[in-house]
C-alpha positions in Angstrom: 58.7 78.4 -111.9 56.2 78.4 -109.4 53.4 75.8 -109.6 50.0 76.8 -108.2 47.4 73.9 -107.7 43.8 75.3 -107.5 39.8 74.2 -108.5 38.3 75.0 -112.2 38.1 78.1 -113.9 34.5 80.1 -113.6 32.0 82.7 -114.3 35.2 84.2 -116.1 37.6 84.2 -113.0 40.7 82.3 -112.8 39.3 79.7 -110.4 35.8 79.1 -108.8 37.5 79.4 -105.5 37.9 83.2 -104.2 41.0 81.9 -102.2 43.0 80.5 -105.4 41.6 83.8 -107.4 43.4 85.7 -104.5 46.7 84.1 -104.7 46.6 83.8 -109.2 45.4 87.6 -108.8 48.8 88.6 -106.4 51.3 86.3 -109.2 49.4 88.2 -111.9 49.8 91.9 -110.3 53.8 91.2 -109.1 54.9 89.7 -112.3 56.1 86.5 -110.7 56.0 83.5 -113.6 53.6 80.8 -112.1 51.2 78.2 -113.9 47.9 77.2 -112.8 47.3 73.5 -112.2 44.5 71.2 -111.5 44.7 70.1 -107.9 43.8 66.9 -106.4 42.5 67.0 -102.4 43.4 64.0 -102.0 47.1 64.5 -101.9 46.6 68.6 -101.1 48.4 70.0 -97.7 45.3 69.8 -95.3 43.0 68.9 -97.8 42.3 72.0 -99.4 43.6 74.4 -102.2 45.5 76.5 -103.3 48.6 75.3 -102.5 52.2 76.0 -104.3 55.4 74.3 -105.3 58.1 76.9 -105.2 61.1 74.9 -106.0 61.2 72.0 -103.5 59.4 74.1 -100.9 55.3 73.1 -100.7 53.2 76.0 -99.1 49.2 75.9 -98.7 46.4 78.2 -97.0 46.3 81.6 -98.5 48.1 83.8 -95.7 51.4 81.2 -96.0 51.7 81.6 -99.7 51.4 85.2 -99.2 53.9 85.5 -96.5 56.5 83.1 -98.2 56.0 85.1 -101.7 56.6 88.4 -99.6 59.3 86.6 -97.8 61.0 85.2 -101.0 60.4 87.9 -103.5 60.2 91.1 -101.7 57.0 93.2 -101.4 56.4 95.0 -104.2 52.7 96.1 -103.7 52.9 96.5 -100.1 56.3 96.9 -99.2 56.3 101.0 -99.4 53.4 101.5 -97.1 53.7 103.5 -94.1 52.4 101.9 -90.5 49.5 104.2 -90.8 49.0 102.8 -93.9 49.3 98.9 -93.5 46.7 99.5 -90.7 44.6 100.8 -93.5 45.2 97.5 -96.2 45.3 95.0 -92.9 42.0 96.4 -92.0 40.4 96.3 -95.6 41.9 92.3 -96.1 40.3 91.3 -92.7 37.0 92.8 -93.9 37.3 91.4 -97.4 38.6 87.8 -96.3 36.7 87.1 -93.5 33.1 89.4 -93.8 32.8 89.7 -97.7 33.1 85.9 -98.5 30.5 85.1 -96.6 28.6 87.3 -98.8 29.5 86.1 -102.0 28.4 82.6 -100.5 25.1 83.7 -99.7 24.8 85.5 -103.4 26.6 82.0 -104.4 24.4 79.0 -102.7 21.6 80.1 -100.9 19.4 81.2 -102.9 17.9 79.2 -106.2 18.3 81.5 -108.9 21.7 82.4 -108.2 22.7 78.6 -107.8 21.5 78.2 -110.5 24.2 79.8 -112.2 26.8 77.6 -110.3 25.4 74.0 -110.3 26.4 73.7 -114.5 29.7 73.5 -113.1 29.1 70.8 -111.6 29.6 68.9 -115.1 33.5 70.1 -115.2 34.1 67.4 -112.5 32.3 64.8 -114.1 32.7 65.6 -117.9 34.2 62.1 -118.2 31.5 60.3 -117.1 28.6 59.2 -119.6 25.0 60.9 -119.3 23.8 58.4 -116.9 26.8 58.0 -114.8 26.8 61.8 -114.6 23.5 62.1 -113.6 23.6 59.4 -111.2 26.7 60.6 -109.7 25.0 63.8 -108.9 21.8 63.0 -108.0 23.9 60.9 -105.7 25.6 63.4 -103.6 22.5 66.2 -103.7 20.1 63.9 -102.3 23.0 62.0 -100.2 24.8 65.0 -98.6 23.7 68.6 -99.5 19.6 67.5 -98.7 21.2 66.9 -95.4 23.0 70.2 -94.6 19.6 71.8 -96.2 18.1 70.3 -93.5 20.5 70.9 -90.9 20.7 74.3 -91.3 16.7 75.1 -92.3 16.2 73.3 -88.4 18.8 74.6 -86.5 16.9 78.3 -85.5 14.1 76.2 -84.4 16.4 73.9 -82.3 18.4 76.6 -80.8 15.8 79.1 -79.6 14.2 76.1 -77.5 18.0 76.3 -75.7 18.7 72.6 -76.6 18.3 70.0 -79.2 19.7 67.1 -81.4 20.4 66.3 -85.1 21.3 62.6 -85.6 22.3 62.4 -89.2 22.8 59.0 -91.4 25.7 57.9 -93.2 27.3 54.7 -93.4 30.4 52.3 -93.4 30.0 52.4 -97.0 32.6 55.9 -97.8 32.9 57.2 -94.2 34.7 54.0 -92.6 35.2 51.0 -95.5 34.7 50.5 -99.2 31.3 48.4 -99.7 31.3 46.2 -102.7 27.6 47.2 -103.8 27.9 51.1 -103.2 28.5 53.4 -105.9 31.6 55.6 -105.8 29.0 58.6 -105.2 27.0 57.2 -102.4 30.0 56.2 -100.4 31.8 60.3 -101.4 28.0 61.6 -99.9 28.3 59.4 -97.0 31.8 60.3 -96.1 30.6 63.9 -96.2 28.3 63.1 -93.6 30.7 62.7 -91.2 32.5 65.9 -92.0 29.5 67.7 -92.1 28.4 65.8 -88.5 31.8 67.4 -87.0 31.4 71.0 -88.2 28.2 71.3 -87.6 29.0 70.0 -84.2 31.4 73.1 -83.6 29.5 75.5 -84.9 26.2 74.9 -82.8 27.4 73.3 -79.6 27.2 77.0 -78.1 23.7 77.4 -79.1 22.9 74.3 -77.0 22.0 72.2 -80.4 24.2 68.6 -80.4 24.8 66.7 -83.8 25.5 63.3 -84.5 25.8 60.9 -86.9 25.4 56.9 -87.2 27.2 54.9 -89.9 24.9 51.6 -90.3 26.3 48.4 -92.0 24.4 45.7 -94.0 20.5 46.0 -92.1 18.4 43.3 -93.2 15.4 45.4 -94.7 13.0 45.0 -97.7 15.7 46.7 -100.0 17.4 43.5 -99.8 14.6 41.6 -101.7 15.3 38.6 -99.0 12.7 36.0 -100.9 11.2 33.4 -97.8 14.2 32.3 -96.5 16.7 32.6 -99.4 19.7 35.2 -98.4 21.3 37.7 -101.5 24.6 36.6 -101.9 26.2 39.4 -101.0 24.1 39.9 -97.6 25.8 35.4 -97.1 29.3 37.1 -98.2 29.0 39.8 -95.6 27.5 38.1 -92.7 30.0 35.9 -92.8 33.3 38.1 -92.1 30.9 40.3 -89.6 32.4 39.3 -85.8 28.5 39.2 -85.1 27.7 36.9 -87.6 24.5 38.7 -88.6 22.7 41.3 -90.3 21.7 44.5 -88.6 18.2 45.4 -88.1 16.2 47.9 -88.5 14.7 48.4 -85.1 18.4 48.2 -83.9 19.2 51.4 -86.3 16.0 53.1 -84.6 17.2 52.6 -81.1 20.3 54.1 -81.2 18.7 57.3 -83.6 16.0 58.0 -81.0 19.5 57.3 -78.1 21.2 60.1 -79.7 18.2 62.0 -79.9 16.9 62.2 -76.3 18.6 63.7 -73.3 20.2 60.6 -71.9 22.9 61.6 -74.8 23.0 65.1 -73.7 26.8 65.2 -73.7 27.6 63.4 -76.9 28.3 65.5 -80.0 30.3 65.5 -83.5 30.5 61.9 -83.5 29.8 59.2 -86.1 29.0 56.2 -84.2 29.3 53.1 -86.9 26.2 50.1 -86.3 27.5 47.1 -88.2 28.3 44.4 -85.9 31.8 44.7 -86.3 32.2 44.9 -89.8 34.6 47.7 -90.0 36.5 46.9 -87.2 37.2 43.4 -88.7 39.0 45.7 -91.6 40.7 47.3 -89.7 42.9 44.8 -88.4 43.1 42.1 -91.2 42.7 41.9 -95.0 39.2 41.2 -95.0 37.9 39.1 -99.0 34.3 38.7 -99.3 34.3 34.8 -100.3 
């Protein structure tokens, strides 16, 4: 039987995802036995869902599965069309797939009343967790990730009508390049969405002149710290010590390279995250590193 692996069920729709609806919609209308499973990204094809298992043959991204279903089980919705038309369905999928989504996303996200409407389901991926933990998960990766593509995307107009400009986002080591023994599991997820968000944003406006970047700071000595006089937080002692640098970072040090990445003397530097940690990371990279 064929094993699908998508997202959650919403709004009354198989899966929250239009492109695991698609594929559960085509098993439904050709009578093919399937089952519907929760998918993990973390071990998906690429990343992303849907994906099948059809015997010992894996298949992900929606046009594959619909080519090896076609391919394996014959055609039956489209198989009798004529060329004239398969033009006519090719031409209604393209507008559907690649026009219509976008605005189902807009009717989905962008505005508040109708987000609204999707944020509850933010509780099916965090059901497990007590009210605190939830909360603090989420609060964690709105204010750590989505108020930065808010931003992004409220500024970019501005920035690309001037012909040039520069987005320096902040994440961390803490997710996006090493597991930090002080950061919650949902700072370090917002933080490593940073980066991906750094790199598509990068794609998308480097034609319109605007450049984004991201830096991934280690352990800066600031007041968060609560350094008392000249007593050192035992973690900040644990840390400077395996850091090749042998120090803390500071603050002015995080500044510089913003207002670097910012000017024109960076003019040719985009979609990168550009870690400031004296080392830290790299020191984990090639050795087990144990906070003693």
């Amino acid at each position: 039987m064929i094993k699908m692996y998508g997202h959650v069920p919403a709004w009354g729709i198989p899966d929250l995802s239009p492109y695991v609806t698609t594929i559960d919609l085509y098993l439904r209308m050709t009578g093919l036995p399937y089952e519907l499973e929760l998918g993990d990204l973390g071990i998906a094809p690429y990343g992303k869902l849907p994906y099948i298992e059809d015997g010992d043959t894996v298949v992900a991204d929606t046009s594959f599965i619909l080519e090896h279903l076609k391919r394996t089980y014959g055609d039956p919705l489209d198989g009798g069309l004529d060329e004239k038309e398969e033009a006519v369905r090719l031409m209604l999928w393209r507008m559907m797939d690649e026009s219509f989504y976008w605005y189902l996303i807009q009717g989905r996200y962008r505005r508040d009343e109708d987000f609204a409407l999707y944020d509850p389901l933010w509780a099916q991926f965090f059901g497990h967790l007590s009210e605190t933990e939830k909360t603090t998960a989420i609060t964690g990766i709105e204010s750590g990730l989505s108020a930065y593509w808010a931003a992004a995307t409220a500024a970019e107009n501005t920035l690309a009508a001037s012909g040039h400009g520069s987005i320096v986002q902040i994440a961390s080591i803490a997710g996006a390049r090493m597991g930090i023994e002080f950061a919650s599991e949902a700072y370090c997820a917002a933080k490593a969405g940073i980066v991906g968000l750094t790199r598509k944003l990068a794609k998308r406006l480097g034609p319109r002149g605007v450049r984004v970047n991201c830096i991934a700071p280690g352990v800066i000595k600031t007041p968060r710290l609560r350094f008392s006089g000249s007593d050192e937080p035992e973690f900040a002692r644990r840390t400077r010590k395996v850091t090749p640098l042998q120090r803390l970072g500071r603050a002015e040090e995080v500044a510089d390279l913003v207002l670097f990445l910012a000017s024109d003397r960076s003019s040719y530097i985009t979609g990168q995250d550009i870690a400031i940690d004296g080392g830290l990371s790299v020191a984990t990279m090639f050795e087990s590193v144990v906070l003693p």
